[in-house]
C-alpha distance (Angstrom), angle and dihedral (degrees) to the residues before:
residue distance angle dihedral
X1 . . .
X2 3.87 . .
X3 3.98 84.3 .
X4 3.25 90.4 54.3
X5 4.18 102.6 50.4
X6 3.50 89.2 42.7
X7 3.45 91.6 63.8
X8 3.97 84.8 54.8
X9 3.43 88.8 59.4
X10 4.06 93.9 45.1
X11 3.88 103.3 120.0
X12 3.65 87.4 -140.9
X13 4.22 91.9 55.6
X14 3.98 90.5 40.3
X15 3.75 89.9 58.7
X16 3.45 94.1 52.1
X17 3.49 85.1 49.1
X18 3.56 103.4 58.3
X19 3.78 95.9 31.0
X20 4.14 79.0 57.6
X21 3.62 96.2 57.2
X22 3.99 92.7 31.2
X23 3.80 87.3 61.5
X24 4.01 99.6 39.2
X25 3.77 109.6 27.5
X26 4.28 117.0 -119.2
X27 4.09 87.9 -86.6
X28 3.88 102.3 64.3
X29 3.80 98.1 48.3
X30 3.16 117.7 81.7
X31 4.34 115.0 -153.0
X32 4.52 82.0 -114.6
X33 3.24 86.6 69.5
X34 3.61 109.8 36.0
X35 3.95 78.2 55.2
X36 3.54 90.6 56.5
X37 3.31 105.3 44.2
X38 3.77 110.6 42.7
X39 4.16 83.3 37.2
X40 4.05 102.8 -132.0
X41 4.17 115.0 112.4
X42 3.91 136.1 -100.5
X43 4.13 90.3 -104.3
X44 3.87 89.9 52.6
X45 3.57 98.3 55.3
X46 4.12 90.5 45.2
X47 3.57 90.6 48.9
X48 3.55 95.9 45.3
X49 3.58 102.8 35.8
X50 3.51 104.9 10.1
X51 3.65 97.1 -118.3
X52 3.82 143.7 -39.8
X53 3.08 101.8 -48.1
X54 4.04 99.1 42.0
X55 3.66 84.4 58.7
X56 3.98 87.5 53.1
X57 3.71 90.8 60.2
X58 3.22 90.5 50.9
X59 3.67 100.8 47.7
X60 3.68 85.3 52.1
X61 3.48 97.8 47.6
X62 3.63 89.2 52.5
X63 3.61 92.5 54.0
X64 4.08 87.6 51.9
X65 3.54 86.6 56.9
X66 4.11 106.4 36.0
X67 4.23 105.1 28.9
X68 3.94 101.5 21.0
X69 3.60 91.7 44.7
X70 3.89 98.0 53.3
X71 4.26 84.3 49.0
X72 3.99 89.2 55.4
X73 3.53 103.8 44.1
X74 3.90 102.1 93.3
X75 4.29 84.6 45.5
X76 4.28 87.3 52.6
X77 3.82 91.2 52.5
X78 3.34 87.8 71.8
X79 4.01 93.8 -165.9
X80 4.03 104.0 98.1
X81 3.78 96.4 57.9
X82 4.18 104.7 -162.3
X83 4.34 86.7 0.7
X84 3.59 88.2 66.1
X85 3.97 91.5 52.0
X86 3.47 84.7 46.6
X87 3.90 95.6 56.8
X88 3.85 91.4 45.5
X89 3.87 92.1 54.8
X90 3.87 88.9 48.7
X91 3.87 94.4 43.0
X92 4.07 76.4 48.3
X93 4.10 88.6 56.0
X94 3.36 93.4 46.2
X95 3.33 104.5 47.7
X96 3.90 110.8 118.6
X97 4.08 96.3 -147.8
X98 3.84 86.8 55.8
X99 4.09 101.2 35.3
X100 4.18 100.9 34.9
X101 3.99 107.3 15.6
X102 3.72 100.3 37.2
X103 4.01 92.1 -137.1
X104 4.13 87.1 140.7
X105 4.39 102.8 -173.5
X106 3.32 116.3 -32.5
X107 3.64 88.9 -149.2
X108 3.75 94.7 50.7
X109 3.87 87.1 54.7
X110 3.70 98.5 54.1
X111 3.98 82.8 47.8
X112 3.63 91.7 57.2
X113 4.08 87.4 44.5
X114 3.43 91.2 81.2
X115 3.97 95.7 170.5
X116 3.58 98.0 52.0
X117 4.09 91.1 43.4
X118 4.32 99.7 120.1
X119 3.97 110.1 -170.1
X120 4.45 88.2 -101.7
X121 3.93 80.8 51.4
X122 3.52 96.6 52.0
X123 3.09 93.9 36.1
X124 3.62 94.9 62.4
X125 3.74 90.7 43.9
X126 3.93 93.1 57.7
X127 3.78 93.9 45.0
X128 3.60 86.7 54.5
X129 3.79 96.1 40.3
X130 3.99 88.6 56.5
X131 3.75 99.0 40.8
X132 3.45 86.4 59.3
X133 4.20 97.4 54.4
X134 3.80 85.5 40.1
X135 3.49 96.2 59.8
X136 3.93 97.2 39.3
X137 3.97 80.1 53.4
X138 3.70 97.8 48.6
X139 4.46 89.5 45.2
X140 3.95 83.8 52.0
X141 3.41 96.2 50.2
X142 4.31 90.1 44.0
X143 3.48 82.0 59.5
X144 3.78 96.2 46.3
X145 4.03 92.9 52.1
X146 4.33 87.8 39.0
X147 3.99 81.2 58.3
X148 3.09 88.7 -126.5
X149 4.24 103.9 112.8
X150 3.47 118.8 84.3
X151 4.20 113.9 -107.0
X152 3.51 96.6 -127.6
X153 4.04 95.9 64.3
X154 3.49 124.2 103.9
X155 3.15 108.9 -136.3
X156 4.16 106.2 -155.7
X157 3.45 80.6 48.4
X158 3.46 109.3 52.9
X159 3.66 81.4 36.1
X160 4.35 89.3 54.3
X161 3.67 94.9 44.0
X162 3.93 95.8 50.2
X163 3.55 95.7 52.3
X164 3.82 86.4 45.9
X165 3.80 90.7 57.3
X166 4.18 89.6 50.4
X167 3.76 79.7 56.5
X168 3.34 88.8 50.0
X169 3.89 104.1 38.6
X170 4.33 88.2 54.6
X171 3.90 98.2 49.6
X172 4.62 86.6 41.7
X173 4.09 79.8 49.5
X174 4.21 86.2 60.6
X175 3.74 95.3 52.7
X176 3.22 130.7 93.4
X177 3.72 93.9 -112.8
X178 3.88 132.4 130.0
X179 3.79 119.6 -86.5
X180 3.62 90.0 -119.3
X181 4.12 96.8 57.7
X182 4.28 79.4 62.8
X183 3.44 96.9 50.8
X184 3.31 98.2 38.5
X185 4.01 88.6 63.9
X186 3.43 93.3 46.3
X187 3.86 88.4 50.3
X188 3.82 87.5 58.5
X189 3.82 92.6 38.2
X190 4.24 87.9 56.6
X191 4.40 80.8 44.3
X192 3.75 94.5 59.1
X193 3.74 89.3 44.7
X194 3.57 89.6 57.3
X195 3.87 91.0 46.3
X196 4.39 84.3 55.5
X197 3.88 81.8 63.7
X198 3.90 116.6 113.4
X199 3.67 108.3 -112.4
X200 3.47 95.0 14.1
């Protein structure tokens, strides 16, 4: 049995894991073929995780912490004001899970999975969801005390509607759509950023 969970815990097998549920959702998987795949037995994932859906939550709570968290970084430096939005929209854009494999957020999808949404799941998903409009917020108002934002903006606004066009950015990245219709709104996304600009 110890064999067997430390395969779980096998970087190589937890990535396979969470790229597993990040591509398919926690509904269309059934625990055969999570077994199969990522190569570690039924008892090891119940004694590890307690089941399926334990080892969901932590699938996605390893994606908070390894593929969201590499996105936010320039927005929790807090120094670049509207820049550092800038650089997360363009890490965003070029972001091979979003612009090649079509994985979009795997947090946005278990938002929009309302059925299988737990209270740790949602939980997760909110934290994430507010985090996100926080730190737009705090960049905006870097910029505003940097002088460098123009007065007119609103900033819980500006700050509401960017976060709404990540949300919208990772569920376009899903679809079947061509490349260009995603970079095209993130062209326009880095446009209105350079409209927030004092003297602009």
């Amino acid at each position: 049995m110890a064999n067997a969970i430390e395969r779980v815990l096998s970087e190589s097998v937890l990535d396979k894991t969470m790229r597993l549920f990040w591509a398919r959702g926690y509904a269309q998987i059934p625990i055969e073929e999570i077994v199969a795949i990522t190569g570690f037995n039924r008892a090891a994932i119940y004694n590890r995780f307690g089941g399926k859906r334990g080892l969901f939550l932590a699938m996605l709570e390893r994606y908070r912490d390894q593929v969201t968290a590499r996105l936010l970084d320039p927005l929790r430096a807090h120094e670049e004001g509207i820049e550092a939005i800038k650089t997360f929209f363009q890490r965003v854009s070029e972001s091979p899970e979003l612009t090649r494999q079509s994985l979009g957020c795997m947090l946005v999808a278990t938002a929009s999975d309302q059925g299988n949404l737990d209270a740790p799941a949602s939980t997760l998903v909110t934290d994430y969801l507010e985090e996100l409009t926080t730190l737009m917020r705090a960049a905006l108002d870097d910029a505003r005390q940097q002088g460098r934002l123009d007065a007119a903006v609103d900033v819980e606004a500006s700050a509401d509607f960017l976060a709404g066009n990540v949300l919208g950015l990772m569920t376009l990245s899903r679809w079947p759509v061509p490349q260009s219709a995603f970079q095209n709104q993130v062209r326009e996304i880095l446009r209105y950023l350079n409209h927030l600009k004092k003297g602009t």
